[in-house]
C-alpha positions, 0 to 999 in steps of 0.5 A: 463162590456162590453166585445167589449171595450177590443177587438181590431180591425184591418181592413183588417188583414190578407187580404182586407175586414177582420176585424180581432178581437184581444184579446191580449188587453182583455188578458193583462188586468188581471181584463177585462180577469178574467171577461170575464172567470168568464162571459164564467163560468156563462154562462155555469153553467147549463150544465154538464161538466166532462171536458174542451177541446179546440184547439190550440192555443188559445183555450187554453188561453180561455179553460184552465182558464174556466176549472180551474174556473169550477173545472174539468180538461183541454184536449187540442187539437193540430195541427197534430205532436204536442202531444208526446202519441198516438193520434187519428186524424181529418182532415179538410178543410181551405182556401187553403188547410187542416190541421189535428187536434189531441188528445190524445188517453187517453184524454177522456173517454167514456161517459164523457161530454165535453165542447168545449171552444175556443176564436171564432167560425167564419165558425164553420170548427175548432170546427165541428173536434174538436167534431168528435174527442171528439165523436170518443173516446166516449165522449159526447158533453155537449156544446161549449163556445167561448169568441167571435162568428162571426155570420155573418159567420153561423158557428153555423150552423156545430154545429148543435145539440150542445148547442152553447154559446158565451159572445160576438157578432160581 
């Protein structure tokens, strides 16, 4: 199945010269989505894996099924505020500004192997927080999966060390 037919692209959104890469239309179609999980699964399948973690929000539409289909449990990791225990937090730079990510204290725990899953690795500035916060509670980074990565943009480069897979290619 190629993967692109069902990704939907929409010139200069949210800025000129942007070609943003939709999954809504892979989303609503339930055979092209379970594919896709099935393909991200496959494609992981070497490494080992205790748990799954993936940033808001849609990280966790590709995080959370890849999870289930891989038989381990699901860390999500949200913007500053969101989560309801006490969470440890990493800030980080966007275009015009910074945000905070969080997680759970308890979410994982040393020495556990945690894929990162997220639906696109652009500049690599989201998962390069998502992975200081998995290491400050001690866990190790087994990989990270992205149903679609942006190579121009060399986000694989913050990642560096880490075993970096994705299902499609722009």
């Amino acid at each position: 199945m190629d993967f692109k037919d069902y990704i939907r692209v929409i010139p200069d959104f949210p800025q000129p010269g942007i070609r943003f890469k939709d999954i809504t239309t892979l989303l609503k179609d339930g055979k092209a989505y379970q594919a896709a999980i099935d393909a991200m699964k496959e494609l992981v399948s070497d490494l080992k894996i205790d748990v799954v973690a993936g940033p808001e929000a849609r990280g966790f539409v590709v995080g959370a099924p890849l999870a289930l289909a891989l038989g381990v449990g699901f860390v999500p990791i949200r913007k500053s505020g969101k989560l309801p225990y006490e969470t440890v937090e990493a800030s980080y730079d966007l275009e015009y500004g910074k945000d905070k990510l969080a997680v759970h204290k308890d979410a994982i725990t040393p020495g556990q192997r945690v894929l990162i899953a997220d639906d696109l690795l652009a500049t690599g500035g989201t998962i390069a927080t998502a992975t200081q916060l998995i290491r400050q509670l001690g866990g190790e980074i087994s990989g990270a999966a992205f149903l679609i990565e942006l190579s121009y943009l060399d986000g694989r480069d913050k990642l560096a060390g880490i075993e970096t897979r994705s299902l499609i290619q722009y």
